[in-house]
DRENLO-513061 format. One line per field, with one value per residue (C-alpha): x, y, z. Coordinates in Angstrom, 1 decimal. Last residue first. Example, Ala and Ser with C-alpha at 12.3 -4.5 7.8 and 13.67 -1.06 7.14 Angstrom:
DRENLO-513061
x	13.7_12.3
y	-1.1_-4.5
z	7.1_7.8
end
This chain:
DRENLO-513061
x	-19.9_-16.7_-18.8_-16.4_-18.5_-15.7_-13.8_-16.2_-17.7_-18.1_-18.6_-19.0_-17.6_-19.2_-17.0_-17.3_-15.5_-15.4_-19.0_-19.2_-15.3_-15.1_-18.9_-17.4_-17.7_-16.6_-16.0_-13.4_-11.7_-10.4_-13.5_-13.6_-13.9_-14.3_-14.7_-16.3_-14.9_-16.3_-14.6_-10.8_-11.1_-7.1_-7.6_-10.3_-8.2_-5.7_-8.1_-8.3_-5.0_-4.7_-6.4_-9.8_-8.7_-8.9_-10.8_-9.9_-11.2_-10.1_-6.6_-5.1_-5.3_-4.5_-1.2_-0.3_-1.1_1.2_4.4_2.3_2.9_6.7_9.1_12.9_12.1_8.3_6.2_3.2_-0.4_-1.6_-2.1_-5.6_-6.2_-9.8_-12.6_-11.2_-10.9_-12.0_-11.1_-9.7_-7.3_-6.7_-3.9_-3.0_-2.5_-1.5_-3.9_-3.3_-5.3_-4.5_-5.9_-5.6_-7.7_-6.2_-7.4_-4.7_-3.0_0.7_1.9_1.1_4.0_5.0_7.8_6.6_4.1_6.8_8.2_5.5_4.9_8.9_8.3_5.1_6.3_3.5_4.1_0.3_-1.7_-4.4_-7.1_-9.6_-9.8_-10.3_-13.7_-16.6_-14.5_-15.9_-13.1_-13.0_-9.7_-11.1_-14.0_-11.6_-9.6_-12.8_-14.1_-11.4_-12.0_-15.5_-15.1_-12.2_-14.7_-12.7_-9.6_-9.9_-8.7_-5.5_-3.2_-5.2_-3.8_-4.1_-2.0_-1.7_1.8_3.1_1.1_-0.3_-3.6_-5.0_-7.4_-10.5_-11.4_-8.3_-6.2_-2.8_-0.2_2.0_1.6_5.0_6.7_5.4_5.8_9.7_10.0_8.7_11.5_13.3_15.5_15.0_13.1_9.7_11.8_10.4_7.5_7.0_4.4_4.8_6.3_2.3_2.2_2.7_2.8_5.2_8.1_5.6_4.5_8.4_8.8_7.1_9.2_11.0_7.9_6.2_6.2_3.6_4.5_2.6_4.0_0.6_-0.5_-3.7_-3.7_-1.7_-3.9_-6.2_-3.6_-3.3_-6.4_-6.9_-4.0_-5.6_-6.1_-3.2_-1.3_-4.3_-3.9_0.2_-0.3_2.2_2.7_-0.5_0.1_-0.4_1.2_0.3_2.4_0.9_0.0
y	30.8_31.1_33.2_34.1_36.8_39.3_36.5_36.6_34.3_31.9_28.1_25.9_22.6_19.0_17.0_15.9_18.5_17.3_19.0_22.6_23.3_25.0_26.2_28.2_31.5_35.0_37.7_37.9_34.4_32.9_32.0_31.3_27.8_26.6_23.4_23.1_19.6_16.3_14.8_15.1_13.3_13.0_13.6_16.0_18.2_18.0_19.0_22.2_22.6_23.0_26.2_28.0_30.5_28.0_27.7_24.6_24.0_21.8_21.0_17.7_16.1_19.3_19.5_16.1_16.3_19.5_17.9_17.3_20.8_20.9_21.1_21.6_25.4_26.6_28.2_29.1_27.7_30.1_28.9_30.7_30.2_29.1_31.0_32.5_36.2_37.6_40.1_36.8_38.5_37.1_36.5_36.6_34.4_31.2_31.0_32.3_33.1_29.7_29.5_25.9_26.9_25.2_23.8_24.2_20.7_22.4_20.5_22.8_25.4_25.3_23.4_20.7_20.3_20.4_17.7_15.5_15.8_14.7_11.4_10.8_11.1_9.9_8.5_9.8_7.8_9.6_7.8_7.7_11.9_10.8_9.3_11.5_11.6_9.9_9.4_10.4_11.3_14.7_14.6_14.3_17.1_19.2_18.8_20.3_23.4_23.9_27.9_28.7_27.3_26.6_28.4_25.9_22.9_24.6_21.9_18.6_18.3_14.7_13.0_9.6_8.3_7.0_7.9_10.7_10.3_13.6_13.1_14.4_18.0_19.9_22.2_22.9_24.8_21.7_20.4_21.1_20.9_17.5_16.2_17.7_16.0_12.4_10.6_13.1_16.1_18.9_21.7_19.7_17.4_13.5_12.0_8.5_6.3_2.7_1.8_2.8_5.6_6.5_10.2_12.1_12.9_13.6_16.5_17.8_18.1_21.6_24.0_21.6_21.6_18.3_15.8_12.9_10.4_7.1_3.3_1.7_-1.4_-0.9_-0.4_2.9_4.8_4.3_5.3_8.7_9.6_9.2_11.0_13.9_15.8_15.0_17.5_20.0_20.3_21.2_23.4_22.4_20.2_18.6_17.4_13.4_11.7_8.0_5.6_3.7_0.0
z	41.7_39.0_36.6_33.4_31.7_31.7_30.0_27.0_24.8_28.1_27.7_30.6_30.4_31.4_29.1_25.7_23.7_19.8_18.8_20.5_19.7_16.4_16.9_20.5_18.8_19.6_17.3_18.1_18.8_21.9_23.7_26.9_28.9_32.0_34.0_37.2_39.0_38.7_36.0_34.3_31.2_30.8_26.8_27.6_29.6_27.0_24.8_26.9_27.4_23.9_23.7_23.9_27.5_29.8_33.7_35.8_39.3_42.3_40.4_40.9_37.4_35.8_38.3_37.8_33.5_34.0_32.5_29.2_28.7_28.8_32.0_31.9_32.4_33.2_30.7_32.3_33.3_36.7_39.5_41.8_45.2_45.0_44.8_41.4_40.7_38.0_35.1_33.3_30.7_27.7_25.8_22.9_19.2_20.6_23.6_26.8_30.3_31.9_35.3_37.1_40.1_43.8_47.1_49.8_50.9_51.0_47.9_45.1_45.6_41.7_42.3_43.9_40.7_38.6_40.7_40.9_36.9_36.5_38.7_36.8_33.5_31.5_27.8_26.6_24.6_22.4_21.1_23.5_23.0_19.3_20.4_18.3_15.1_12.4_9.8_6.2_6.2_4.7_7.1_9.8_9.6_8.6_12.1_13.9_11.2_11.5_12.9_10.2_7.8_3.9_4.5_8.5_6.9_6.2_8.2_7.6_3.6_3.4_1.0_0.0_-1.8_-4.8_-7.8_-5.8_-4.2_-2.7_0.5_0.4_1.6_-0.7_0.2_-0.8_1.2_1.9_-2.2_-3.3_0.0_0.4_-2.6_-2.0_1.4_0.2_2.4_4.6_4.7_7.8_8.2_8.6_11.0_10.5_12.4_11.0_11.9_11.4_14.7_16.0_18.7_22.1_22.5_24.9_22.6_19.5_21.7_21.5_17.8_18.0_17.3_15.1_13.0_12.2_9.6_9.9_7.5_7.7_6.5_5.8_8.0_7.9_11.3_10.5_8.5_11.7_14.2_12.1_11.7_15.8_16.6_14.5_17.8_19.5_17.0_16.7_20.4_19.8_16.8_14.2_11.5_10.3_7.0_6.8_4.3_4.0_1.9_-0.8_0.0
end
C-alpha cells in the first residue's frame, strides 16, 4: 500500500487531535508520514504511537519532502492520491470554515470523530509531573484553580478572581505541557482561554470539578469546539463573563 502523508505540522492540540487519523492509516499497516515543525517536535516525545508512523523534521531532509513541499499549502477536503503516496492536507482545513476546522480534519480522512480523546496515549512522566508540581508550591494541601489566560495568538485577561487560590499555566524550564497532567489532574477547578490545554483536559477526562472555557476568537464562537468537547464545560464568549460561583 501507498504511503500515507499526513500534513498537520504544528499546533500542539491539533497535533493529538488527528492522533486518531493517524492510528487508523496505520492499522492498515501503511507506512505514515507525519512531519512536524521543530518547534514543536516535543509533543511527539510524549505520544505512544504505532512503529509505522514517522514523524520527521519539517526543516530537515526526509522521504517524500519535495511532494510534500510542493503540495503543503494545498487544500483539498479528500485526500490527494499521488502515484506513490496519500496525502491529506489537515493543516489549512480551517480556509474553507475557520469555525469547522477540527471537524474538517476528519472529514477529509473520512473518519468519524466523536472518540479521538480515547485515542491519544500519553508516555507519563510521573516522577517529573510531581516535581513540577513541587515546584509550583502545590503541595501544601490548599485547594487550587488551574488558570490559563493564553492561547497562541494573545492573551486574555480573566477580570475575575477564582474562589480558590488561583495557579496560573506558564512556561516553566525543563518542563513541557504534558508535565502538567499532575497539576491538571489535581486541580479543584480549571478555567482556559480556547487552547490546547483544553483537549488536554479531555484527553485526561478530568470529572467532577467546574470546568471553563472562553473563547479565543473575536467575534466570539465556541462552533469550532461545541462538537469534539465531551466533558461538562462551561462556555463563556467573554472573560468578563467568566462566573466562578
Amino acid at each position: 500500500m501507498k504511503p500515507a502523508i499526513i500534513f498537520q505540522p504544528g499546533m500542539v492540540g491539533d497535533i493529538f487531535f488527528i492522533q486518531k487519523i493517524a492510528k487508523a492509516y496505520a492499522a492498515e499497516g501503511r507506512r505514515v508520514i507525519m512531519p512536524v515543525l521543530q518547534k514543536h517536535a516535543w509533543v511527539y516525545d510524549a505520544l505512544v504511537m504505532p512503529d509505522n508512523i514517522e514523524t520527521p523534521i519539517l526543516e530537515e531532509a526526509f522521504d517524500f519532502r519535495d511532494e510534500v513541499m510542493f503540495l503543503s499549502d494545498k487544500i483539498a477536503l479528500t485526500p490527494i492520491e499521488g502515484p506513490n503516496y496519500t496525502y491529506l492536507s489537515l493543516f489549512f482545513s480551517w480556509r474553507y470554515a475557520p469555525k469547522l476546522t477540527m471537524e474538517l480534519k476528519y472529514k477529509v480522512a473520512g473518519i468519524e470523530f466523536d472518540d479521538w480523546a480515547d485515542h491519544v496515549e500519553l508516555k507519563r512522566d510521573l516522577a517529573k509531573e510531581e516535581a513540577l508540581f513541587r515546584h509550583l508550591g502545590l503541595d501544601d494541601g490548599v485547594p487550587y484553580a488551574l488558570i490559563n489566560e493564553n492561547c497562541s495568538t494573545r492573551t486574555i485577561p480573566f477580570p475575575h478572581r477564582a474562589p480558590e487560590k488561583e495557579v496560573r499555566l506558564q512556561q516553566v524550564e525543563g518542563y513541557t505541557l504534558f508535565d502538567w497532567c499532575t497539576v491538571i489532574e489535581r486541580a479543584a477547578r480549571i478555567a482556559s482561554v480556547d487552547t490546547s490545554l483544553v483537549l488536554l483536559v479531555e484527553v485526561l477526562k478530568i470529572r467532577d470539578k467546574p470546568l471553563h472555557v472562553v473563547s479565543r476568537y473575536e467575534p466570539p464562537s465556541f462552533r469550532e469546539l461545541e462538537n469534539i468537547l465531551k466533558l461538562d464545560w462551561r462556555f463563556y464568549f467573554l472573560a468578563e463573563h467568566l462566573a466562578y460561583a
